[in-house]
C-alpha positions as CSV (number, residue, x, y, z in Angstrom):
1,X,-59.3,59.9,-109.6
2,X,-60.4,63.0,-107.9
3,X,-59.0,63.1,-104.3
4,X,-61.1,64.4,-101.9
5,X,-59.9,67.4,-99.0
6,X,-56.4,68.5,-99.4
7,X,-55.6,71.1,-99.1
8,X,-58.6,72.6,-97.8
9,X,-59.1,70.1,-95.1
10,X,-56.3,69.8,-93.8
11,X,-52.9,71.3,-92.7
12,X,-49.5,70.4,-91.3
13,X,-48.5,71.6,-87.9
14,X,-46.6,70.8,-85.3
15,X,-47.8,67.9,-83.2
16,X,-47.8,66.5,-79.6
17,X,-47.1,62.8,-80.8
18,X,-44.4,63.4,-82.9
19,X,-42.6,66.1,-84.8
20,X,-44.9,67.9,-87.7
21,X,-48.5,66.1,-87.5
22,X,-51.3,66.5,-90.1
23,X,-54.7,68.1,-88.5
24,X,-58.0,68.8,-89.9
25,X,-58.8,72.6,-90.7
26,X,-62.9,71.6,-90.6
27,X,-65.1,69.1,-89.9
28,X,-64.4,65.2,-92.5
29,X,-67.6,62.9,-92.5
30,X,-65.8,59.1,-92.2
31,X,-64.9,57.4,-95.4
32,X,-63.1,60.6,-96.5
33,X,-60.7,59.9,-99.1
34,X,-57.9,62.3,-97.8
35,X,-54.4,62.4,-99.7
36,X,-52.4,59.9,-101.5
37,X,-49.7,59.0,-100.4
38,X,-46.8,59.8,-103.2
39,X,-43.1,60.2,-103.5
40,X,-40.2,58.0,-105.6
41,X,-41.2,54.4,-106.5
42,X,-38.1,52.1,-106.3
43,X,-37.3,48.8,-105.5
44,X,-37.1,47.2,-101.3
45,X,-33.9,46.7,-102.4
46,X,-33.3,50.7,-103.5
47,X,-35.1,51.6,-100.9
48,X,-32.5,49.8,-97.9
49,X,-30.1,50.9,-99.5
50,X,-30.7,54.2,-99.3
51,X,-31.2,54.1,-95.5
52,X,-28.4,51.5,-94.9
53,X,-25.9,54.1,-93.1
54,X,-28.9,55.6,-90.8
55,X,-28.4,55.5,-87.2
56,X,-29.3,52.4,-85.3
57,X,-31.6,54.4,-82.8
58,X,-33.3,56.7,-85.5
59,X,-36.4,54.8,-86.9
60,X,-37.9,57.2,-89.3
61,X,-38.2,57.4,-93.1
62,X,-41.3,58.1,-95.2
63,X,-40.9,54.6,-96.7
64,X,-44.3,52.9,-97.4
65,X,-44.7,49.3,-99.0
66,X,-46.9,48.8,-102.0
67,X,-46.5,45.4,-102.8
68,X,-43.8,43.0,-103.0
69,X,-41.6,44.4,-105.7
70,X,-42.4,48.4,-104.7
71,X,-41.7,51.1,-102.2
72,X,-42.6,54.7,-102.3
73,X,-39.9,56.9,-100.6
74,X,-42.2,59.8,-99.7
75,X,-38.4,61.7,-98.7
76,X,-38.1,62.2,-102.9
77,X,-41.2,64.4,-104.5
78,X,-43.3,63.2,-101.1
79,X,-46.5,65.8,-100.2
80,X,-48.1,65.8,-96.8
81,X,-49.3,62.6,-96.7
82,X,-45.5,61.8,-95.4
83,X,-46.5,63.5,-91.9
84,X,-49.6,61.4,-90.5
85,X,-48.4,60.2,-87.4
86,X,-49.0,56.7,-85.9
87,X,-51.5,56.4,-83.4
88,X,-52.7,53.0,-81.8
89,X,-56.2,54.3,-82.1
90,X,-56.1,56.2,-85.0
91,X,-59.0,58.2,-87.0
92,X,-57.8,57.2,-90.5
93,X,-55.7,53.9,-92.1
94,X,-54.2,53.7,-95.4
95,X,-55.8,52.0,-98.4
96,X,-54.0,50.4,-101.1
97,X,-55.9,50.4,-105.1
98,X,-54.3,50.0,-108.0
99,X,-50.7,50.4,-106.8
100,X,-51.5,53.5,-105.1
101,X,-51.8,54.3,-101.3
102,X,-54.2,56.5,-99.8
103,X,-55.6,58.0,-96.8
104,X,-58.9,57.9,-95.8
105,X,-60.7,58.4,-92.3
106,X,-62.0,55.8,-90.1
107,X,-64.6,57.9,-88.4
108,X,-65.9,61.6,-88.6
109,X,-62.9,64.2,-87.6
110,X,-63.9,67.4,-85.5
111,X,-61.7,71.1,-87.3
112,X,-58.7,70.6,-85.1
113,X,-58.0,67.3,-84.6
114,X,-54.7,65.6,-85.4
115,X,-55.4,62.5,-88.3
116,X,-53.0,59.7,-87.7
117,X,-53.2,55.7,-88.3
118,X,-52.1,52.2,-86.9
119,X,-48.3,51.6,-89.2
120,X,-48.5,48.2,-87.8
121,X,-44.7,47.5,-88.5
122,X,-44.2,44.2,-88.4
123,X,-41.5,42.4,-86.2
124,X,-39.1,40.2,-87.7
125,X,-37.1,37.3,-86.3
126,X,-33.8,39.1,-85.8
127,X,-35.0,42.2,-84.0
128,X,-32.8,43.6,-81.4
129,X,-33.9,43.6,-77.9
130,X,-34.5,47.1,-77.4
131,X,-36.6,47.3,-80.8
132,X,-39.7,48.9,-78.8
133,X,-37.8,51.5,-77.5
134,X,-36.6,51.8,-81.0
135,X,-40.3,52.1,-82.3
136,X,-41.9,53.8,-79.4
137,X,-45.4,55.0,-79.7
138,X,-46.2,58.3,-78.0
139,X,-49.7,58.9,-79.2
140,X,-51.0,59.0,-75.5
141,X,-54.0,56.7,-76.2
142,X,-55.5,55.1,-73.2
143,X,-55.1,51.7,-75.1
144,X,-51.1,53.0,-76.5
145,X,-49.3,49.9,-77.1
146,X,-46.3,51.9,-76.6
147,X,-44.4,50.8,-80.0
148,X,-45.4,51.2,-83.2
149,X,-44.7,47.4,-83.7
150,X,-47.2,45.0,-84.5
151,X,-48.7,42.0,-82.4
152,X,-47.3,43.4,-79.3
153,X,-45.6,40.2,-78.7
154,X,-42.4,39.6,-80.2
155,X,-42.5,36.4,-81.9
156,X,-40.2,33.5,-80.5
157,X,-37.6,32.7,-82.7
158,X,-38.1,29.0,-84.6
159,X,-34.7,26.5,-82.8
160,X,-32.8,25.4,-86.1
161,X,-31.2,22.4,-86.8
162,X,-27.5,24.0,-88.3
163,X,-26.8,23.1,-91.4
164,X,-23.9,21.5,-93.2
165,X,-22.9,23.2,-96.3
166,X,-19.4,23.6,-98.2
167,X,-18.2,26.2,-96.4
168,X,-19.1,25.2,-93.0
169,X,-19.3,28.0,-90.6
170,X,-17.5,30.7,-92.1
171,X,-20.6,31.2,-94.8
172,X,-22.9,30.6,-91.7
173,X,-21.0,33.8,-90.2
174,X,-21.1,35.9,-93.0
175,X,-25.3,35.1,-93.8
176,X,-25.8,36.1,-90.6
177,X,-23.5,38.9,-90.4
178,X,-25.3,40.2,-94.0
179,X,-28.8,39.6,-91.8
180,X,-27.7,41.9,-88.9
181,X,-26.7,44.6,-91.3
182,X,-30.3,45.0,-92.5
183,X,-32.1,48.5,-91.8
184,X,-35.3,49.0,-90.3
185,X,-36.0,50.5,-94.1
186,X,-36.4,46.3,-94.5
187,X,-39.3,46.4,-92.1
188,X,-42.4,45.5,-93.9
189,X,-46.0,46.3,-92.3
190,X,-49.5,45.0,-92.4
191,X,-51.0,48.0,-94.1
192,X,-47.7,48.5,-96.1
193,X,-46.1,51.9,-94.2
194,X,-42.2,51.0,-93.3
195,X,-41.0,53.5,-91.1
């Protein structure tokens, strides 16, 4: 499949939202297909591990969700596709065919402007509490959400019965000790970028 733009259309630059930010170089009708989105293909499980030892406070990779079993880590043979920033009213989202992960624009794009779309990152149970600050949005919109998080409303967590198993508390302790160790590379969200 041909991929339409790159590298004619666009560029990477640096960027008010975040870092290096992708930006069109003319004018892109809407429905442009616009990159893919490429890099190593490994496993949720490959791909945690690999940001296990990252600090707490630094939420960035180039890890996007495929499906269930696959993860492309844009940080090994990535292309530019690894630099669209998130925007909570973004000019583009990210399309899923065939196992693959593209780009494509929401709306016609004026030479200049940054291209960006919604990651949607999805909360999870365990979050800590300063997981918005964590995930902070800076894309200025008028309608910013302020986290890249998605809803903006953190889920309440479900009140368990505990359990009795052999073992008792001590495996209790060490489930949930495994459960707090998870990265943010865990993260799954609705569009399938982690971050």
């Amino acid at each position: 499949m041909v991929i339409q733009g790159t590298p004619d259309m666009i560029e990477v630059r640096r960027s008010n939202v975040h870092g290096m930010g992708v930006f069109a170089l003319k004018p892109i009708p809407k429905g442009t297909r616009l990159i893919e989105y490429v890099g190593e293909r490994v496993s949720h499980q490959e791909a945690d591990s690999r940001y296990e030892e990252k600090d707490a406070n630094d939420a960035h990779t180039f890890l996007f969700i495929v499906d269930s079993r696959t993860v492309i880590d844009a940080g090994v043979d990535g292309n530019d596709a690894r630099f669209f920033n998130h925007a909570c009213n973004p000019n583009c989202e990210s399309v899923i065919e065939a196992k693959r992960v593209y780009i494509e624009t929401t709306r016609d794009i004026a030479p200049g402007e940054e291209l960006t779309y919604d990651y949607q990152i999805q909360r999870e149970r365990d979050d800590p509490p300063d997981i918005d600050e964590v995930f902070a949005c800076h894309c200025g919109a008028p309608d910013c959400r302020g986290t890249m998080l998605w809803p903006t409303k953190r889920p309440e967590p479900r009140k368990r019965k505990p359990k009795k198993k052999a073992g008792g508390r001590r495996a209790r302790k060490k489930s949930e000790a495994r459960a707090r160790t998870r990265t943010r590379a865990s993260r799954k969200k609705k569009g399938s970028r982690r971050r």
